[in-house]
C-alpha positions in Angstrom: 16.7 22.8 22.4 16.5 22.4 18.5 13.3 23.6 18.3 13.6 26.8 20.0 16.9 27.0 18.1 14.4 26.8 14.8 11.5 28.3 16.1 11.6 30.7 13.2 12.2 29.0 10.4 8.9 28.6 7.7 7.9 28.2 4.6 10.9 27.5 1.7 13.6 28.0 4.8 11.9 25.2 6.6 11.4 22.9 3.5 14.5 23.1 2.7 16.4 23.0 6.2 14.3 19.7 6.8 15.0 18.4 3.3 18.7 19.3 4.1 18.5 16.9 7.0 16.5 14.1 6.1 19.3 13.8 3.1 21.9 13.9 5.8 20.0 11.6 7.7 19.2 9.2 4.9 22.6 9.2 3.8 23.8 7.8 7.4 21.6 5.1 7.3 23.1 3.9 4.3 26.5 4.0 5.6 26.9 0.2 5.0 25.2 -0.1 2.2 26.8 3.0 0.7 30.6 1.7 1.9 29.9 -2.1 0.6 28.6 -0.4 -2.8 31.7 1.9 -3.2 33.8 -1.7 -2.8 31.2 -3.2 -5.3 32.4 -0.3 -7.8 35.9 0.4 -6.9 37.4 -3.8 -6.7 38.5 -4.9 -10.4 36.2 -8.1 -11.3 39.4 -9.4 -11.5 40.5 -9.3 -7.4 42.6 -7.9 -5.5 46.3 -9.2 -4.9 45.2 -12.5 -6.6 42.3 -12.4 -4.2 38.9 -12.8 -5.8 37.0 -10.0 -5.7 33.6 -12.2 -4.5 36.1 -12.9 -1.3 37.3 -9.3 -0.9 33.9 -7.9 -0.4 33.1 -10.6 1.7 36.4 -9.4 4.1 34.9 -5.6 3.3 31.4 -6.6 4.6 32.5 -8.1 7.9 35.2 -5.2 8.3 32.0 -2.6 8.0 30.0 -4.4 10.6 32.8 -5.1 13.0 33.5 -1.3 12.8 29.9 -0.4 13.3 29.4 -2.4 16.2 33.2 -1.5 17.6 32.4 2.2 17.3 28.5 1.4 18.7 26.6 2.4 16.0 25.2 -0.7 16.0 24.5 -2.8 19.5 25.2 -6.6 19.6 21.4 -7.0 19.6 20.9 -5.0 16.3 23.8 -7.3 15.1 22.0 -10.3 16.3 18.9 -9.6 13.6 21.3 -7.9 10.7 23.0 -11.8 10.7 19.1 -13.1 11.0 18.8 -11.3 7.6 22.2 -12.3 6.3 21.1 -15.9 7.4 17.7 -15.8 5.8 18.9 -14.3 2.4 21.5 -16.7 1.7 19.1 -19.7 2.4 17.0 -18.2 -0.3 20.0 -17.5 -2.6 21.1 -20.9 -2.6 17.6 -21.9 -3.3 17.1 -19.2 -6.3 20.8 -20.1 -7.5 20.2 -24.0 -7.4 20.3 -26.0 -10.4 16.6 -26.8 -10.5 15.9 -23.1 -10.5 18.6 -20.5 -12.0 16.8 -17.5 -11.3 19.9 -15.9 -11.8 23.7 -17.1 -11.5 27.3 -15.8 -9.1 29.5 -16.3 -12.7 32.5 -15.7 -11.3 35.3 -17.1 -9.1 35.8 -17.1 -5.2 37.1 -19.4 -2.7 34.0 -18.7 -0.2 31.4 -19.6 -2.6 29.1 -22.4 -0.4 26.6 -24.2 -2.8 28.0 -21.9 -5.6 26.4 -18.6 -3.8 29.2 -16.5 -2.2 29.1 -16.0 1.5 28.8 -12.1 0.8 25.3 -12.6 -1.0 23.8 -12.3 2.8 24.9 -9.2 3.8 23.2 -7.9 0.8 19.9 -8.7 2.6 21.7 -7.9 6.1 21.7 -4.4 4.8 18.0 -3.7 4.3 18.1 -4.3 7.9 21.0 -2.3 9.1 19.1 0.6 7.0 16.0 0.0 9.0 17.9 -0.3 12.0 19.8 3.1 11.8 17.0 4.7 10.3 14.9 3.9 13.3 17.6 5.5 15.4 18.1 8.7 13.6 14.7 9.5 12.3 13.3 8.5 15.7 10.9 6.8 13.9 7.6 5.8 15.7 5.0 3.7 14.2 1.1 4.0 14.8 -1.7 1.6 14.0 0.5 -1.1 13.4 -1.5 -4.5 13.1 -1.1 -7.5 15.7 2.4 -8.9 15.6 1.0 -12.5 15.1 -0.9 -11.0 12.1 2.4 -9.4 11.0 4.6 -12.6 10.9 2.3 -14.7 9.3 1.9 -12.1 6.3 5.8 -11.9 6.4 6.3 -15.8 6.5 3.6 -15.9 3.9 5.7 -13.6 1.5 9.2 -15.7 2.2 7.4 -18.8 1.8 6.2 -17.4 -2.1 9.7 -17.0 -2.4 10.0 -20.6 -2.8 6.6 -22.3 -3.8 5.8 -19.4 -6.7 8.2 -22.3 -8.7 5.8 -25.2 -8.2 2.4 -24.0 -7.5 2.0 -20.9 -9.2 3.1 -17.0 -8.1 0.9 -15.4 -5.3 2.4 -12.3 -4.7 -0.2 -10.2 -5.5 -2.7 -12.3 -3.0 -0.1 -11.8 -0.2 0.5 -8.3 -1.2 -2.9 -7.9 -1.0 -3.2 -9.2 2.5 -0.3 -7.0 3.2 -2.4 -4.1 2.1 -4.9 -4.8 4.6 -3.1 -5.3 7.7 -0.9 -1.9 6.6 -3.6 0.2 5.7 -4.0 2.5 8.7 -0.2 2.2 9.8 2.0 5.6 9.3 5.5 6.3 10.6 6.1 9.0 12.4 9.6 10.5 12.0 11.3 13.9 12.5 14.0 15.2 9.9 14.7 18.1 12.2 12.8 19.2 15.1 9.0 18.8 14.6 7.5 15.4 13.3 6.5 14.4 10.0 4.2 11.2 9.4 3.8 9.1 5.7 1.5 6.0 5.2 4.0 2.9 5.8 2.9 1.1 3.0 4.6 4.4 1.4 7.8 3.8 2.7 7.8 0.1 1.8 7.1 1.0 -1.7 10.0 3.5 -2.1 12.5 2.1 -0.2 11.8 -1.3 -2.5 12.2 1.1 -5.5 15.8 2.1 -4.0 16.9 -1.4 -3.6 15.6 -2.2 -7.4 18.0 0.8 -8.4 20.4 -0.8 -6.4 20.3 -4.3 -8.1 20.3 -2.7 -11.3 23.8 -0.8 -10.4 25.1 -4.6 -8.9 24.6 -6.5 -12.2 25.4 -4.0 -14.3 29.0 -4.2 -12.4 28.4 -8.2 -12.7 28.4 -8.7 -9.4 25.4 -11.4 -10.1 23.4 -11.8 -13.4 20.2 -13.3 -14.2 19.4 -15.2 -17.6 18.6 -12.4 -20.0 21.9 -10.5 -19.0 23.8 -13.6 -19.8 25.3 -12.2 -23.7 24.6 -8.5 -22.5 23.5 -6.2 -19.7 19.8 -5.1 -19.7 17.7 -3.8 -17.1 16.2 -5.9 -14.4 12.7 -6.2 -15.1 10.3 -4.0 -13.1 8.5 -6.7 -11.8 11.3 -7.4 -8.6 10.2 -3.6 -7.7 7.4 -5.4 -6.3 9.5 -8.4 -5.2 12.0 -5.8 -3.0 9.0 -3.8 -1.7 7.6 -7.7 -0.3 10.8 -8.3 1.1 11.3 -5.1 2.6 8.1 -5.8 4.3 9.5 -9.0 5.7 12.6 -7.2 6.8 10.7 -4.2 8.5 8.6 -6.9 11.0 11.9 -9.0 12.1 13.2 -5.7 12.8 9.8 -4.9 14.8 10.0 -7.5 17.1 13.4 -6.2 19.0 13.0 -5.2 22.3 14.4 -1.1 22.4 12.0 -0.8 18.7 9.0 -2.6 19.9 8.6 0.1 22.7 8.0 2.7 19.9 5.2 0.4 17.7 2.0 1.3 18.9 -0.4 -1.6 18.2 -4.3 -0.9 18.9 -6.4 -2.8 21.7 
């Protein structure tokens, strides 16, 4: 029915209608980000009610999901890989955060802190994948070309696994990303804003929606939510280089997120 209902609609009028609703659209699939940033902003470093404000945005970030899943925009099974991510990003927290490492540092209080990394440090990751998740589901996104699912996880367990090592052996990002280039390169998303479908190179989407979550981590310590070593005395930007470090990850995120069932039906993967 919407397209009949916009059958007429061209040039600016149709730019602009389907700009319109891919923000709408967008801005929906950040509803837990968005909601678990407005408590990052609006809680006094200090807590709430003598509570400290590391434990009140864990409380906020469970109330969000229950709430999603309660009012079914999200299904138990989505929930089931959005804690896979919360499970997988703390491990790598308490890794980053260990005393061997310091990549950066939680500097402040809380009573759920495990391993000095605050139980709400998951749902930070957890959230690239309720984005994806929702995003799917709104955009209708369909994905052609994709490469070979076994070819997919091992890229994706190579770019976790560089997480760690790039400490001891040296930093191969940029061979993994390169490998990543490969298996992506012929892979677009298909997704409709409004009623006809639009397509962009996935690799594309990777890349912005990295830059996002960069934007994202600058707001976060900036607020002191987390700091790394240079922001220790005073705030400065977050070098340029975890661009490329989100994008990877998002990567990782995007093919656990493949693999569910109601998604996979919607990847097409050539004989």
């Amino acid at each position: 029915m919407a397209s009949h209902t916009r059958h007429g609609l061209t040039g600016m009028a149709r730019f602009l209608a389907e700009f319109w609703y891919f923000g709408i659209k967008e801005a929906r699939a950040c509803l837990f980000v968005g909601l678990f940033f407005a408590a990052v902003f609006l809680l006094p470093r200090s807590g709430v009610l003598g509570v400290p404000r590391y434990d009140v945005l864990l409380i906020v970030a469970v109330g969000i999901q229950l709430a999603m899943v309660a009012t079914k925009l999200e299904t138990l099974d989505e929930l089931k890989a959005v804690c896979l991510f919360h499970i997988v990003g703390f491990v790598l927290e308490v890794f980053k955060t260990s005393a061997g490492i310091k990549s950066w540092a939680y500097t402040d209080y809380g009573y759920t802190k495990l391993f000095g990394v605050p139980l709400f440090s998951g749902f930070m990751y957890a959230s690239v994948g309720s984005y994806i998740i929702q995003a799917w589901r709104l955009f209708d996104l369909r994905i052609r070309h994709h490469p070979p699912y076994w070819m997919a996880a091992l890229a994706a367990l190579a770019i976790y696994i560089n997480f760690f090592t790039h400490h001891y052996i040296g930093d191969y990002r940029w061979y993994v990303a390169a490998c990543a280039l490969g298996l992506y390169a012929r892979t677009t998303v298909v997704f409709r804003p409004l009623d006809r479908d639009r397509q962009m190179p996935l690799l594309l989407a990777f890349v912005l929606i990295g830059l996002f979550i960069w934007l994202a981590e600058n707001i976060s310590t900036l607020f002191g939510i987390w700091k790394y070593p240079n922001q220790m005395g005073a705030w400065s930007l977050v070098h340029i280089g975890k661009w490329s470090s989100w994008s990877l990850l998002v990567i990782m995120s995007f093919t656990m997120i493949a693999n569910l069932k109601h998604i996979k039906e919607k990847i097409h993967v050539p004989e």
